[in-house]
DRENGUMI-534638 format. One record per residue: x, z, y of N, C-alpha, C in turn; chain. Coordinates in pm, whole numbers. Each point is the difference from the previous one (the first is absolute). Layout:
BEGIN
SITE     nc1     nc3     nc2    cac1    cac3    cac2     cc1     cc3     cc2  chain
SITE       X       Z       Y       X       Z       Y       X       Z       Y      A
...
! end
This chain:
BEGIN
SITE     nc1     nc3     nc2    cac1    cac3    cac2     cc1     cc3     cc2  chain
SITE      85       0    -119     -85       0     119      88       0     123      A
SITE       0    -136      69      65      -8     158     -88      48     115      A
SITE      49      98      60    -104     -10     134     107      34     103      A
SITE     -34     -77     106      51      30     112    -117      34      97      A
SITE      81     134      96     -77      26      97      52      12     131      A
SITE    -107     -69      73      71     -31     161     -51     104      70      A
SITE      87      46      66     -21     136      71      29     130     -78      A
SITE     123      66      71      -9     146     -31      17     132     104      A
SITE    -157     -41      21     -70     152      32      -7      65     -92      A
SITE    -110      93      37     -76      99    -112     -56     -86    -103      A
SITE     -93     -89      33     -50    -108    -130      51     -47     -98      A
SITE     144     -56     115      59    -131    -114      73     137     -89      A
SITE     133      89      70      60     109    -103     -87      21    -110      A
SITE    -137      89      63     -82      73    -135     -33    -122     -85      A
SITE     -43    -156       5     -18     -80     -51      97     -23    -121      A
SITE      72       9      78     146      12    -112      71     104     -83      A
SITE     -61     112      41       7     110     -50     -64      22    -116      A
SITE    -196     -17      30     -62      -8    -136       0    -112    -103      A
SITE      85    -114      45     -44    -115    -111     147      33     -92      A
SITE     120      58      56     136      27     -76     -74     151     -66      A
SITE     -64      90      83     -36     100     -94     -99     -17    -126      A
SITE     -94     -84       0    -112     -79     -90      71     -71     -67      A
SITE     110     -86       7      96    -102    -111     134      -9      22      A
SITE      84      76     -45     100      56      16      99    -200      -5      A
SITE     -52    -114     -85      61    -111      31     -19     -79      39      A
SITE     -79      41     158     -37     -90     103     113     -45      35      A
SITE      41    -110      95      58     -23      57     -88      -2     175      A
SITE      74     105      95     -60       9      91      63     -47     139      A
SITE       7    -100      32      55     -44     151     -58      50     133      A
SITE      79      86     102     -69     -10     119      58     -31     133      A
SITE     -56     -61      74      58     -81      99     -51     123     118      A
SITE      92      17     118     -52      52     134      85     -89     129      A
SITE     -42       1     129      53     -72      48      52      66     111      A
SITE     -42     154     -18      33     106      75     110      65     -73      A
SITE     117      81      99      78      78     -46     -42     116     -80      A
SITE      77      60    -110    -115     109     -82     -44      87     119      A
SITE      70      69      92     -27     140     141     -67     -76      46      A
SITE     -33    -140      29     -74      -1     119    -192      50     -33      A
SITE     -56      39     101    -112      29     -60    -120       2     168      A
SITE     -81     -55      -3     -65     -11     154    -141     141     -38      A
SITE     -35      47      96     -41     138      29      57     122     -48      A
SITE     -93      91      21      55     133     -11     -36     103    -178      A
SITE    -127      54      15     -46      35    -121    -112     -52     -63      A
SITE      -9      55     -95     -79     -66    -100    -127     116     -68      A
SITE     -85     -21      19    -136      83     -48     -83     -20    -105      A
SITE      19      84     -92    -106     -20    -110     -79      91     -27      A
SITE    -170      18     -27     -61      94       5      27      93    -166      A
SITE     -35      79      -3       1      98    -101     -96     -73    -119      A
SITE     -75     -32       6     -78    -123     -87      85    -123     -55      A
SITE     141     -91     122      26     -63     -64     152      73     -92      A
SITE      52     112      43      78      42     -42     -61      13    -186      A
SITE     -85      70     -21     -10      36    -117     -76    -147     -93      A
SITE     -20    -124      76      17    -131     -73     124       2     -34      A
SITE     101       7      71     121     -37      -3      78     102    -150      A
SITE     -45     142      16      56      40    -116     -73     -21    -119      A
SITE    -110       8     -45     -65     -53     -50      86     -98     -88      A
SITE       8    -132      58      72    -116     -49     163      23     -29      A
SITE      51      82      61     128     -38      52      40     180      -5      A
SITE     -10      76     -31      63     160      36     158     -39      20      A
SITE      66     -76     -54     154      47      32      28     -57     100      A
SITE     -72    -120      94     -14      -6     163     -24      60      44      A
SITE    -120      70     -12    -127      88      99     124     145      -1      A
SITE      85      45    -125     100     105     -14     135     -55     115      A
SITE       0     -83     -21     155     -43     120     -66     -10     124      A
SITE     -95     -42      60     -73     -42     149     -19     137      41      A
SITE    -128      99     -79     -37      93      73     104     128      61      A
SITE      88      10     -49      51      99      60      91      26     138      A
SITE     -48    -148      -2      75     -67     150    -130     -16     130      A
SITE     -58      40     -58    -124     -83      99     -95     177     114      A
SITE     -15     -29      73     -30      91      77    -190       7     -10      A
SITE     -45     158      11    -156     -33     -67     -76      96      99      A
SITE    -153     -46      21     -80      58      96    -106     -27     -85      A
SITE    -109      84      74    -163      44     -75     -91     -53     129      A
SITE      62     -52      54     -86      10     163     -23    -151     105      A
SITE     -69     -35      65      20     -69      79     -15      41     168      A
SITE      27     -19      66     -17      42     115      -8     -90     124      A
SITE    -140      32      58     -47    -150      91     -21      89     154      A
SITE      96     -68     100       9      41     100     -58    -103     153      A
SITE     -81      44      45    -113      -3      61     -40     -21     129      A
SITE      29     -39     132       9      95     143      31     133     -58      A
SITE      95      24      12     108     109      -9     -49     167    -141      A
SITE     -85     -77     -78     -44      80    -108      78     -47    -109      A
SITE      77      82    -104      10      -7    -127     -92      65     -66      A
SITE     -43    -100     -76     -89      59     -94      39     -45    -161      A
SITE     -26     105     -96      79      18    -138    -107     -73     -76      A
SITE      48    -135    -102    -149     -43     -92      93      73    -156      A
SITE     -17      74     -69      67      92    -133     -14     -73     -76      A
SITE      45      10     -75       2     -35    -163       1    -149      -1      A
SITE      90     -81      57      69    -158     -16     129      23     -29      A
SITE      68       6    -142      83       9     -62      89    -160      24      A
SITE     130      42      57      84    -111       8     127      44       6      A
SITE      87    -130     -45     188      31     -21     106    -127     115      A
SITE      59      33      23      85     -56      87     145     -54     -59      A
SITE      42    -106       3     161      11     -52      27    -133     105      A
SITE     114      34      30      91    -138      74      19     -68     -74      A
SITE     -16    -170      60     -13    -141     -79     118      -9     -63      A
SITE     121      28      92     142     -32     -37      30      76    -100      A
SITE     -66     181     -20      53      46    -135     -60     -49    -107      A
SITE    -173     -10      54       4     -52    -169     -27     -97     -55      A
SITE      29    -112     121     100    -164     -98     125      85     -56      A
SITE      99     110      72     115      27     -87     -38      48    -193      A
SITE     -98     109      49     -14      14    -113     -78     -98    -131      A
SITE     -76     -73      66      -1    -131    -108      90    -111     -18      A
SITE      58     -15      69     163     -61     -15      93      65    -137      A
SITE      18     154      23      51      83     -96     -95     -42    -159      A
SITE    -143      46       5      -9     -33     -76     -39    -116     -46      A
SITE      -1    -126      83      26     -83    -101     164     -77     -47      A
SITE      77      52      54     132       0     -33      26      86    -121      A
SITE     -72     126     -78      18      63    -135     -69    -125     -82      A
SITE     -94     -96      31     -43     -90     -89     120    -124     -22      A
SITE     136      12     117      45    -111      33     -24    -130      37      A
SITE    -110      24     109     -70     -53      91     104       9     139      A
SITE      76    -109      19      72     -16     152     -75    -152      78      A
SITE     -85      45      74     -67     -90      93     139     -85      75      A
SITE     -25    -100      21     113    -140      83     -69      44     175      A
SITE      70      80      47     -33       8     127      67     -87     102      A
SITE     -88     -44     144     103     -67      57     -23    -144     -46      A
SITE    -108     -24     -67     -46    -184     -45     -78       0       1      A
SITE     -14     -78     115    -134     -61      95      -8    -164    -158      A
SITE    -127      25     -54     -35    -148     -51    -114     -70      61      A
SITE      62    -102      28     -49    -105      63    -135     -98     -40      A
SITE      28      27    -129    -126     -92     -96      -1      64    -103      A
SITE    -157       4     -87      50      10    -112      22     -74     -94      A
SITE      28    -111      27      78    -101     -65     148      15     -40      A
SITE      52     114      80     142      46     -56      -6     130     -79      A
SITE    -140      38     -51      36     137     -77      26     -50    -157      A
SITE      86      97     -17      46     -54    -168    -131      -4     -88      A
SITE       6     -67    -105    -126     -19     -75     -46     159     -34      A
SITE    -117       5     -45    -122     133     -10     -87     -48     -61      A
SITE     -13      87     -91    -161       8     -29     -91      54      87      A
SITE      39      99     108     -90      96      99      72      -8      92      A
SITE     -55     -13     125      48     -13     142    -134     113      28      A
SITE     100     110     129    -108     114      24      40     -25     116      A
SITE    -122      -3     144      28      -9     169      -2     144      28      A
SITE      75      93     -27      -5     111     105      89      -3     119      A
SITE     -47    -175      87     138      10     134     -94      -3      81      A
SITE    -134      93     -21     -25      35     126    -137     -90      83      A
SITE      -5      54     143    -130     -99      55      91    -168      45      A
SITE      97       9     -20      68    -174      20      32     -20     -88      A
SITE     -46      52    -161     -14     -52    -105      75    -134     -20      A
SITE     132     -47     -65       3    -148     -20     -78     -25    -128      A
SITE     -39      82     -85     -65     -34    -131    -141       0      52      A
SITE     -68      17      91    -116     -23     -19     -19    -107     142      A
SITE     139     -17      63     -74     -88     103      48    -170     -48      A
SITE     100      48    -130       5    -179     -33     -89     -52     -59      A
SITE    -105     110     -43    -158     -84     -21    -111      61      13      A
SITE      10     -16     133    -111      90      87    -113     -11     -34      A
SITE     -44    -117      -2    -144    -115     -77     -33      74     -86      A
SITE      95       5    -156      18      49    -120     -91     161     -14      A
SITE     100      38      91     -53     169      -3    -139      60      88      A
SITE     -23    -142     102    -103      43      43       1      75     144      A
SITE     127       7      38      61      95     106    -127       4     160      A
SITE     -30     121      38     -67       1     103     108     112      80      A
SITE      -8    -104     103      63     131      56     -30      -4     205      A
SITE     -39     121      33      -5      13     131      28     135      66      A
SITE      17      19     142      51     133      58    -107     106      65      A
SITE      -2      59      50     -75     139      61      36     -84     147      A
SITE     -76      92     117      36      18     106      55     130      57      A
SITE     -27      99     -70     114      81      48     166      -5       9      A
SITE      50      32      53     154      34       6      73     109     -23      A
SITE     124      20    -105      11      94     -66     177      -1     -18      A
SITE     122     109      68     122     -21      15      35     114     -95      A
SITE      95      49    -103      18      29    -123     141      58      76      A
SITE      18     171      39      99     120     -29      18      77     -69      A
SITE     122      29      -3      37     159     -32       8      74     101      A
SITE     -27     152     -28      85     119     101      10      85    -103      A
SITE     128      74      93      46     115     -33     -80     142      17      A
SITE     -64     -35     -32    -112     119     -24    -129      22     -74      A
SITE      13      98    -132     -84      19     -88    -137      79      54      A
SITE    -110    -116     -30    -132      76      29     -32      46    -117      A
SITE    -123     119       1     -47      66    -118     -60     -62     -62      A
SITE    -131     -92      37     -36     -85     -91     -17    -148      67      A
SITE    -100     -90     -82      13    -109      20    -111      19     140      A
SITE      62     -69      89     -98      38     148       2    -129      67      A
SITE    -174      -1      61      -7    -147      76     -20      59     135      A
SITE      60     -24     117      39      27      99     -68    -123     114      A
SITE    -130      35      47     -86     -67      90       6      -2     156      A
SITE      45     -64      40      48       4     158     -91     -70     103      A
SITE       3      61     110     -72    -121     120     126     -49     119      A
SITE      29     -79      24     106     -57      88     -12     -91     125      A
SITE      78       9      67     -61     -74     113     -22    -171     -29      A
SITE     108     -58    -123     -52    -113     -51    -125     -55    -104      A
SITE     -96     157     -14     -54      25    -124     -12      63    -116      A
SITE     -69      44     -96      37      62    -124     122     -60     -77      A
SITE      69     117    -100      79     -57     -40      33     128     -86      A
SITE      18     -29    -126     -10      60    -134     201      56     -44      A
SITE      -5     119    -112     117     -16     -29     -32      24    -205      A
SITE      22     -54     -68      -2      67    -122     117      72     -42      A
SITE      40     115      15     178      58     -72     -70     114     -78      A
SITE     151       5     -88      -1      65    -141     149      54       1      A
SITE     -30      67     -55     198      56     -67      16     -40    -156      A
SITE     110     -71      -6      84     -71    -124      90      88     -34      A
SITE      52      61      43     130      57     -43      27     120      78      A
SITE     103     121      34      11      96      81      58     -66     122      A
SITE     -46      63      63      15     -73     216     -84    -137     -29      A
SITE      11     -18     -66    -105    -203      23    -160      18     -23      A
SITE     -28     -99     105     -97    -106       0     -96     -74      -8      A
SITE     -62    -114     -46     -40    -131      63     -74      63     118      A
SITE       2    -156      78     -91      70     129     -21    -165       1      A
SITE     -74     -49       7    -109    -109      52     -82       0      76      A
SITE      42     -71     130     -96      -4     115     -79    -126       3      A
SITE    -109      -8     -17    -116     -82     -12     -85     -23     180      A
SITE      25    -111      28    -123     -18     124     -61    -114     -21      A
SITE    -127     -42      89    -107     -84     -13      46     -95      37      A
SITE     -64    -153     -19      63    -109     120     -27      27     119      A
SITE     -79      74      35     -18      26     149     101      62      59      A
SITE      -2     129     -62     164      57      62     140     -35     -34      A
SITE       0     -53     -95     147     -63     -29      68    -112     113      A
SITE    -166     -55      54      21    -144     107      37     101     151      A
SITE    -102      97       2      11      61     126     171      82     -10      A
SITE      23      35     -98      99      92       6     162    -139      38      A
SITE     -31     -74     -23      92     -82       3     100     -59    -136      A
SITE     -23      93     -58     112      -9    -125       0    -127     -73      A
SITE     -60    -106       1      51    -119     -44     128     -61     124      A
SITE     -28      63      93     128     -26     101     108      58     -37      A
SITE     -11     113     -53     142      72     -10      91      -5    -141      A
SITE     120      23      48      91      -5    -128     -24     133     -90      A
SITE      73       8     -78      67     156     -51      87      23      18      A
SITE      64     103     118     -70     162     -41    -109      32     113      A
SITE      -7     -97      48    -108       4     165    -101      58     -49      A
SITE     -97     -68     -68    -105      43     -52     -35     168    -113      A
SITE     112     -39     -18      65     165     -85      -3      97      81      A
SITE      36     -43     117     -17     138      83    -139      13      77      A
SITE     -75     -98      22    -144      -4      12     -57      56     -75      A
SITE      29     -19    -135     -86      93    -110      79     102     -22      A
SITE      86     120      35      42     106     -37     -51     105     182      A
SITE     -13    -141     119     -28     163      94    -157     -14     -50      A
SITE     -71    -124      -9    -151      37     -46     -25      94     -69      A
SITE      80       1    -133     -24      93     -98      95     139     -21      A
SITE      35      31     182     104     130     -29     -29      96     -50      A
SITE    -153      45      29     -53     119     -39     -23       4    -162      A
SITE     -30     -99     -20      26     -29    -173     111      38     -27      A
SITE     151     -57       8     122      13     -18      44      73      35      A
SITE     -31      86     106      86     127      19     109      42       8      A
SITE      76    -145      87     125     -24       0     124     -77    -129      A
SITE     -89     -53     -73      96     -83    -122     -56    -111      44      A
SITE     124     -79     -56      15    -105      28     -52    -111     -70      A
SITE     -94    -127      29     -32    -141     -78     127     -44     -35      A
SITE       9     -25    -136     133     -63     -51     -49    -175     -59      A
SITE     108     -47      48     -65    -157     -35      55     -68    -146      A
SITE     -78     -96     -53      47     -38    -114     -58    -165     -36      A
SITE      49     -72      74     -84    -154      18    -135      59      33      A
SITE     -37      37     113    -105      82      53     -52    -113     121      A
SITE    -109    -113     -66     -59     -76      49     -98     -15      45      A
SITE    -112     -17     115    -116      23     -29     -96    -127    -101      A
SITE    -115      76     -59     -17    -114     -87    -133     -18     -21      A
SITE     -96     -79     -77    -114      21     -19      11       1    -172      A
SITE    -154      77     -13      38      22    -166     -67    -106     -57      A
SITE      36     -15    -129     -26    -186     -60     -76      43    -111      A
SITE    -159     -56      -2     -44     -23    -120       3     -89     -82      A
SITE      60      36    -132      47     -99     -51     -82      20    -159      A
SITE     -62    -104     -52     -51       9    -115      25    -136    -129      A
SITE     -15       5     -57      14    -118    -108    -162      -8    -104      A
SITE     -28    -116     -23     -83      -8    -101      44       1    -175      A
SITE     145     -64      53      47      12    -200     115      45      41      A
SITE      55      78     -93     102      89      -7     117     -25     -43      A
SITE      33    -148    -105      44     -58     -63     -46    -138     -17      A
SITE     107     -58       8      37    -184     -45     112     -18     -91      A
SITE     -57     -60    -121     126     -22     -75      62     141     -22      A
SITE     160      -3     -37      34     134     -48      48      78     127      A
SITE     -82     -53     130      13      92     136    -105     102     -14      A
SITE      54     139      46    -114      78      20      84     101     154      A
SITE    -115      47      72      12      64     113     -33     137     -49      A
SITE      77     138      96     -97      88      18      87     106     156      A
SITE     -79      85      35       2      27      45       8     -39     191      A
SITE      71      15      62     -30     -74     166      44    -154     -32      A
SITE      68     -53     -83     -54    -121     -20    -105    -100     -73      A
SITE     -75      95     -33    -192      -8     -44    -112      41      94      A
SITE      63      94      98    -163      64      31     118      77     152      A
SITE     -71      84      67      17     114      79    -114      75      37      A
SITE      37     114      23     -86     124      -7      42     102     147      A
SITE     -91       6      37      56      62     214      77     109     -27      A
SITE      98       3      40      91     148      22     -94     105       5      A
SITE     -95     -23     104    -103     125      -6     -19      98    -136      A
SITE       2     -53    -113      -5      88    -111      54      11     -92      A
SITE     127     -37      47     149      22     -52      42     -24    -165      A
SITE     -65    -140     -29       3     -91    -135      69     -67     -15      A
SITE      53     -39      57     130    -162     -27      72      15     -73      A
SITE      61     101      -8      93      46    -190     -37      27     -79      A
SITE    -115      57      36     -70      51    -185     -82    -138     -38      A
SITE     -84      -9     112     -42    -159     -92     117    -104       3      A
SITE      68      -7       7     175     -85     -47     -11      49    -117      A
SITE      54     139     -33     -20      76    -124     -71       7    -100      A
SITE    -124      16      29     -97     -56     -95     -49     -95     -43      A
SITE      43    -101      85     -30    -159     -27     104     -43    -115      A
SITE     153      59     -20      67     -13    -101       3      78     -47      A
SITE     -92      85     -43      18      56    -111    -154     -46     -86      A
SITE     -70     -67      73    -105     -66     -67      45    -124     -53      A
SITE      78     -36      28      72    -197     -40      80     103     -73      A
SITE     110      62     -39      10     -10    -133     -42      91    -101      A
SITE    -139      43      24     -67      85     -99     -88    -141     -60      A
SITE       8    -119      78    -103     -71      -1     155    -119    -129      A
SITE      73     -38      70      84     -51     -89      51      69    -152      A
SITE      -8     167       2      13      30     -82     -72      -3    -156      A
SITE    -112     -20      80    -210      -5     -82      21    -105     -54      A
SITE      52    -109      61      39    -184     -42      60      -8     -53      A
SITE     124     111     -73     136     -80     -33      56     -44      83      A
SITE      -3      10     102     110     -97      63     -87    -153      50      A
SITE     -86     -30     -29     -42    -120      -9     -10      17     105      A
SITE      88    -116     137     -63      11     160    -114     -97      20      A
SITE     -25     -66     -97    -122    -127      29    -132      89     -35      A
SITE     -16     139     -64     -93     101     -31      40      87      70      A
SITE      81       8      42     -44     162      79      -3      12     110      A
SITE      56    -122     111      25      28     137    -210     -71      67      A
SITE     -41     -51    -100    -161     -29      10     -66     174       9      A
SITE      74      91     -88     -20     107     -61     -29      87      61      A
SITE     166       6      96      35      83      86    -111      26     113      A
SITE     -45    -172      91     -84      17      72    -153      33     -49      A
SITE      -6       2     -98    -141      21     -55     -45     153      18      A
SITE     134     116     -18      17      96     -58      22      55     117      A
SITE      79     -29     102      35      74     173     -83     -23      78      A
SITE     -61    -113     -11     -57     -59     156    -137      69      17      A
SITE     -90      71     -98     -94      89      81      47     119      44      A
SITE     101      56     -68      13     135      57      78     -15     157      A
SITE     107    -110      -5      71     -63     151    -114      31      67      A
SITE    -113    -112      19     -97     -31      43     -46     146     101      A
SITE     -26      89    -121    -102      93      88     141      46      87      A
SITE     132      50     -41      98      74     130     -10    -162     117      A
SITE      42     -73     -52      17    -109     103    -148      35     106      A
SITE     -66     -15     -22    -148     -12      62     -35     131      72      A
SITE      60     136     -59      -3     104      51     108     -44     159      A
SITE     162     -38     -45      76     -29     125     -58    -101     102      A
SITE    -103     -69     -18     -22     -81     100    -109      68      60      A
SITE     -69      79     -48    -109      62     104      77     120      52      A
SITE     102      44     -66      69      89     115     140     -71      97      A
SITE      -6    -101     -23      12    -114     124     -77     -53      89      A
SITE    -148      -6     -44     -98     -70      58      13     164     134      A
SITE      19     144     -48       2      97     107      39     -25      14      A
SITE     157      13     -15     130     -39      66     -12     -68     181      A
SITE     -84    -150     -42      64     -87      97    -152      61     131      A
SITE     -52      83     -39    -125      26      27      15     190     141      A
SITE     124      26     -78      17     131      16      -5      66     181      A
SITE       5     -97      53     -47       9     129    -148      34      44      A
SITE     -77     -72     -97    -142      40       9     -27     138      -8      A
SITE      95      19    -132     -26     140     -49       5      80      44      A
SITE     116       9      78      88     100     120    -166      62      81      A
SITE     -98     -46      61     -87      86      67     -79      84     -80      A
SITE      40      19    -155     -83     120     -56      90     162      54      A
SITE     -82      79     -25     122     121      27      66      39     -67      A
SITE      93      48     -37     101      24    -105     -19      39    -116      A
SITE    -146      76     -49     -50      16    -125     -26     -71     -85      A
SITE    -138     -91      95     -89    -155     -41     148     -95     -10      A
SITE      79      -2      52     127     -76     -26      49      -6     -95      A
SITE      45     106     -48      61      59    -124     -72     -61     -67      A
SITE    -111      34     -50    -105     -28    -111     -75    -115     -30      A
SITE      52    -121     123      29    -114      10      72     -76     -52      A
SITE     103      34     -10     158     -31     -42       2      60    -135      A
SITE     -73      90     -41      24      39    -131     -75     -90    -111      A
SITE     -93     -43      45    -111     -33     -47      16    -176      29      A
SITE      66     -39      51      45    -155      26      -6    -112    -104      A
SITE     126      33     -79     -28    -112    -118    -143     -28     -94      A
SITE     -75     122      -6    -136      -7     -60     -17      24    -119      A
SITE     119     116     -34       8      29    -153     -59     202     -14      A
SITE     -35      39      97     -26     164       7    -130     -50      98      A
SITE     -89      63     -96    -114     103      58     -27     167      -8      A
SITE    -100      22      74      -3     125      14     100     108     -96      A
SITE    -114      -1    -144      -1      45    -107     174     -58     -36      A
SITE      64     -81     -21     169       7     -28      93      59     127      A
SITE     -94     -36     138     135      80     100     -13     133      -9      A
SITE    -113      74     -19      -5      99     -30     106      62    -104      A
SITE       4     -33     -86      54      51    -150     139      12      48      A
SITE      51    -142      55      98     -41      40     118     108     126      A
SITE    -100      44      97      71      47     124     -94      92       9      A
SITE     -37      95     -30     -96     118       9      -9      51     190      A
SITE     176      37     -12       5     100     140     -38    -111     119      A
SITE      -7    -141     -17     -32     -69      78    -135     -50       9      A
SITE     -68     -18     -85    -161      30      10     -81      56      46      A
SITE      89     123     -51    -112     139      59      37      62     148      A
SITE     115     -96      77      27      -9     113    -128     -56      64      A
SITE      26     -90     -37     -69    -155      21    -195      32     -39      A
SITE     -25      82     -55    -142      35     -38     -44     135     110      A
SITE     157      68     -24     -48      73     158     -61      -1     115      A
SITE      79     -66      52      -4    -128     154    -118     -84      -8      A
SITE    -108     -19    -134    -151     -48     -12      82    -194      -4      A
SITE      90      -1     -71     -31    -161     -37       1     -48     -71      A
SITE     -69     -90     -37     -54     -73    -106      88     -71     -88      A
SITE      36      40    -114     119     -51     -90     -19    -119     -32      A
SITE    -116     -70     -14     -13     -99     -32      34    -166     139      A
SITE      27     114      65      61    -115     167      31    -132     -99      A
SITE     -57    -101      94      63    -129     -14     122     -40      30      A
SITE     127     -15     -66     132     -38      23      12    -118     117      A
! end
């Protein structure tokens, strides 16, 4: 069994990880076109739900990742100048750069050494395969040399969204709601690691135009978004890291596979930062292709039909969940005139997966806040 895989992120590594751990005489090729260190953002979020997919399938990953990863019970949504606590949202934090290291490590005990540093041009130059896997991402070359093929849809948001670090660990994962003289303007940060991080400042097209920042370079704009958000920061610093502003890209496919091509993860689909999926569904998307190759024998003309047969409803409902908490997202200006409670419980309630009866169960001390104050749990998101 030949497979080569383009891209090594999290996808393509673990890709390569489980098909050498599943058949010890694969032959496994992987191409990157990035240096192994290089790595664009800051941390990486997976909820407590996808963590225990992950061991589940995989314990001697889920045993090397977790003890690196920084963990909270909480979310915290800040308001015209209210924090308010939503409990019991279980989530983990780890920096991108450690743990590509640590899947690097382990797929180097499989003797797995990815070709870093080779940009391929076509895939007309990959050595012969039985399996070609696209984990290179949303500029995909495996799925954009047959775009037709796969069905590729793809379009952007109108919000605008620039991707930091700082040096400074918040307690939990906190969305940070501002009014400015150019407009609202959002921050999502988390802590990855001790003293770190992410901090994502999100504004509307309205204020991004008023604020000027398609005019400005970097670090200009860096310092626009650190005095806006001083009181947030509290004196640490926005650290930059190809820190662009950008719009977020929906990107979907109808077939998942052509021939012995198969996609998964951000070069199949994307899912809004808002609810912090892009690695675990990477993750789970290969570990369904080769639970799905494994079911086949090996047969890729049976199983990569398989694979999508077997992922694409459960994708479906997270995918569909991230776009209605995008559809807030680009919306969140509207939102901004509830008061900081009705806000909260707005934002909690967004993607359209909790009613009453589960937020309840879910966040108790925040309910019975929230039932205090006489409002109606069932608010329309």
């Amino acid at each position: 069994m030949k497979t080569v895989i383009m891209g090594a992120g999290p996808a393509g590594l673990y890709a390569a990880i489980l098909i050498k751990r599943a058949r010890a005489d694969a032959q496994v090729t992987v191409f990157e076109q990035n240096p192994p260190d290089a790595t664009f953002g800051f941390g990486v979020v997976f909820s407590d739900q996808a963590l225990a997919f992950l061991r589940e399938d995989d314990p001697e990953t889920a045993d090397l990742i977790e003890p690196h990863m920084k963990r909270w019970s909480d979310i915290a949504i800040v308001h015209r100048g209210e924090r308010i606590v939503i409990d019991g949202v279980g989530f983990a934090g780890i920096g991108r750069l450690e743990l590509m290291q640590l899947l690097q490590g382990r797929a180097a005990d499989f003797g797995i050494r990815p070709q870093y540093d080779t940009r391929i041009e076509s895939l007309d130059s990959l050595p012969e395969a039985d399996l070609v896997i696209g984990a290179d991402g949303l500029n995909s070359l495996v799925r954009r040399s047959s775009a037709d093929l796969f069905g590729e849809e793809l379009g952007e948001r109108n919000n605008r969204f620039v991707w930091y670090g700082t040096d400074r660990e918040f307690p939990a994962l906190t969305q940070t709601f501002i009014e400015t003289d150019y407009g609202p303007l959002n921050a999502h940060h988390y802590a990855y690691a001790p003293g770190r991080s992410t901090f994502i400042v999100e504004a509307t097209a309205e204020s991004f135009q008023r604020a000027g920042f398609a005019d400005m370079e970097e670090p200009a704009y860096r310092e626009v978004c650190a005095r806006l958000f001083a009181e947030t920061l509290e004196g640490a610093r926005l650290i930059p890291n190809n820190s662009l502003w950008r719009r977020f890209p929906d990107l979907s496919c109808r077939t998942w596979h052509s021939g012995n091509r198969v996609l998964v993860g951000d070069a199949l689909h994307t899912a809004h930062f808002s609810i912090g999926s892009g690695t675990r569904l990477a993750l789970e998307d290969v570990i369904a292709l080769v639970r799905a190759l494994t079911a086949h024998d090996w047969d890729v003309a049976s199983a990569l039909p398989a694979y999508q047969t077997g992922r694409e409803p459960v994708l479906r409902k997270i995918v569909s969940a991230a776009r209605r908490s995008c559809d807030w997202y680009e919306n969140f200006d509207r939102h901004m005139a509830l008061d900081p409670w009705r806000f909260a419980l707005s934002y909690i309630r967004r993607a359209g997966r909790l009613d009453a009866e589960r937020l309840r169960g879910m966040a108790p001390g925040f309910t019975t806040a929230l039932e205090t104050r006489g409002i109606d749990l069932e608010l329309a998101a």
